[in-house]
Phi, psi and omega in degrees: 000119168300162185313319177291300184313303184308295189305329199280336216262336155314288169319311175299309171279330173297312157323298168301307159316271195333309167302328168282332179224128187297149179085341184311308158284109190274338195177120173268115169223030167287189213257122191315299216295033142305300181334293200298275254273305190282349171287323180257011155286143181296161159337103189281159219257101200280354185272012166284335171290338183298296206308303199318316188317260178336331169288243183348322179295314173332313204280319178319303212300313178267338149349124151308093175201153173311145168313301172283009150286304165309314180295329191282290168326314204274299161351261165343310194281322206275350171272323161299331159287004172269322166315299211262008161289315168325291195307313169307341172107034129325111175283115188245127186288144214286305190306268164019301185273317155311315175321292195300321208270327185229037189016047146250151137286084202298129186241133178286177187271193196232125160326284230302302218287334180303322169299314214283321172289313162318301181285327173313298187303328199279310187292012207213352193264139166283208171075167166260176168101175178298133197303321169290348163276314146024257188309321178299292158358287199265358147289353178280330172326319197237007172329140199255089138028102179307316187297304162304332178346276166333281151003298199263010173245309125018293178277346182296298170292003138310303186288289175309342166260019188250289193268359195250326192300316182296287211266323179251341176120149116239172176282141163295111180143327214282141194243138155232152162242124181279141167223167185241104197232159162225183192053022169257171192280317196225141186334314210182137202205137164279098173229066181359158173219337184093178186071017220022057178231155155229177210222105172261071193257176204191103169304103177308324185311336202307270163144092148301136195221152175315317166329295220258322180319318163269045131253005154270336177316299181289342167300290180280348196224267215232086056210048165282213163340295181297318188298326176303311178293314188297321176282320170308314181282348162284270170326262181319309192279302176237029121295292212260339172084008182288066192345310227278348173267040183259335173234146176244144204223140180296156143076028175235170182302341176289330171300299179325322182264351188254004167274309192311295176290332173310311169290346204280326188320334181259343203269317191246354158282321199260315189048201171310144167069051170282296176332312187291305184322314186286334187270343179303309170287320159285359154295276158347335201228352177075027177257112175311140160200100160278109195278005210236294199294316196286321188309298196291341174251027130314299208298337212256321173284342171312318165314345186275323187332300173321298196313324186300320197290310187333324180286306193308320187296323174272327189294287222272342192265268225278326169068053180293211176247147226257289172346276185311318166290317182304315189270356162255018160272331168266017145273316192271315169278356178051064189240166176277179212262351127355285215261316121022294173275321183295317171316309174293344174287322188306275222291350171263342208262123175345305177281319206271332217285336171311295215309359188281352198304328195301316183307310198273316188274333175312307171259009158284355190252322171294306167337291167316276175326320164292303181290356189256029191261181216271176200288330171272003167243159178253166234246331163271344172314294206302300176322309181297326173302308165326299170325287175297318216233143196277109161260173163226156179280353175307325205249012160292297180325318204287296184304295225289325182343292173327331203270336200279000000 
């Protein structure tokens, strides 16, 4: 099977997991009448999709394709047969299913270093009371106004689309559009549309604060997600012809990296001293923001990240009691019991229950690769290859290897 027959055919079993599970396909920006052709197919079977996988992958392995094609395709085929063994009624064991679906390994975090963040925070929050009142205290602080919401996402992104234009390039035309939304799971939402256009929304319930807004800005746009579709679809897609990115499918090695440069995203537009850089713009809007104090305790709750994969590792690895994860996510993230339990509903939903792992090793594993990078390249060289080049984290991994 040639390399285009191989890639349509990619494309095609991805399309098909959408029909089983709605959302599996985060985005399509490919040739409609696939779509159509799997839209006028009977119900697909999963453990045939499996089967379809495993088969394709076979066909990857002796395929005439560039190395990093192959490694991507191949990636890709082998999560999609953990899926559909999943979907067929497979007991797939949880580490197992992370492995297969996003060549990571979730590893828990360590107590020790969480006291140690805990006494960083205590020494750097003013005020009395307990540390989680504290920190609740000085997030009441920078509240972005419901009215303002808009304005100040807006101006943000304007300022990041200003250095992301400088420092990585965009395709000319490309567009976001913001809606300011309620009644969703999540913060911020992304939805590729193709053309270099994105769809951005951004949940008012959340209680959006000055602190956080440009790292959600940056997460979803620039130079996170929309900057990621738009340079792959210039590039991979129509420089290269590479079908097979035209569609992004949940619960595979692509997530680990687009999450992973996503967070990473205020880190490689902006870098240090993000914070002032951030009080500058909400000034200018009549928005409170200590841009210094929010930078050094960011730097510092970051450290915090592992405890969310720990919750995943006691429900699904370990079969804790929904009680007991909850109550370590609000001892260690110091969140309200609230905010506490929506996470454990994320981390229960079929489709969802994995993904938070893409956050924490995406960016402990990208984090790394960028500050370890070679003495001749700069830290936007480096970036942009996230941006650009089908990785995978095996071949993240790989480099870094290299480097020891």
């Amino acid at each position: 099977m040639d390399s285009e027959a191989l890639a349509a055919e990619y494309v095609l079993l991805g399309l098909r997991f959408d029909r089983l599970v709605r959302g599996f396909v985060d985005s399509y920006t490919g040739d409609p009448a696939l779509r159509r052709q799997v839209a006028a197919e009977p119900p697909p079977d999963p453990a045939r999709l499996a089967a379809d996988a495993h088969r394709l992958r076979a066909d990857v392995a002796t395929a005439e394709l560039a190395e990093p094609r192959r490694q991507f395709l191949a990636a890709q085929l082998t999560a999609l047969e953990c899926s559909g063994r999943k979907m067929a009624g497979e007991r797939v064991p949880f580490v197992d299913e992370v492995e297969a679906c996003f060549q990571v390994t979730p590893t828990p975090g360590d107590p020790d270093e969480y006291r140690r963040v805990h006494r960083e925070l205590a020494a750097l929050l003013p005020g009395r009371g307990s540390l989680a009142e504290r920190l609740r205290d000085l997030r009441r602080l920078d509240q972005v106004p419901a009215e303002r919401l808009e304005v100040a996402v807006r101006a943000v992104s304007s300022a990041l689309r200003d250095r992301v234009r400088a420092r990585f390039e965009l395709p000319m035309g490309e567009t976001v559009e913001y809606r300011i939304v309620s009644d969703q799971p999540w913060s911020g939402f992304n939805h590729y549309l193709g053309g270099f256009r994105s769809k951005v929304a951004v949940n008012a319930d959340v209680g959006h604060r000055a602190s956080t807004l440009p790292q959600l800005v940056a997460h979803e746009a620039y130079p996170g997600h929309h900057t990621e579709h738009c340079r792959k679809e210039a590039g991979l897609v129509q420089r290269d012809q590479q079908v097979e990115h035209t569609v992004f499918l949940i619960n595979t090695p692509q997530c680990v990296l687009a999450e992973g440069l996503a967070d990473l995203g205020l880190h490689a537009a902006v870098g240090p001293g993000w914070g002032p850089w951030a009080a500058e713009i909400f000034a200018d809007l009549g928005i409170r923001l200590d841009g210094e104090l929010a930078e050094r305790v960011d730097a510092v709750l970051l450290r915090l990240l592992p405890v969310r994969q720990d919750a995943l590792l006691m429900l699904h690895r370990d079969g804790a009691d929904e009680a007991d994860v909850i109550a370590h996510l609000q001892r260690w993230l110091l969140m309200p019991e609230r905010r506490a339990r929506h996470l454990v509903r994320f981390m229960r939903d079929p489709l969802w229950r994995a993904y938070t792992t893409t956050y924490v090793e995406g960016h402990r594993l990208l984090r790394r690769w960028l500050d370890e990078r070679p003495a001749s390249t700069s830290s936007a060289d480096r970036y942009r290859r996230l941006l650009d080049e089908p990785l995978v984290p095996a071949a993240v991994r790989a480099e870094l290897a290299t480097r020891v």
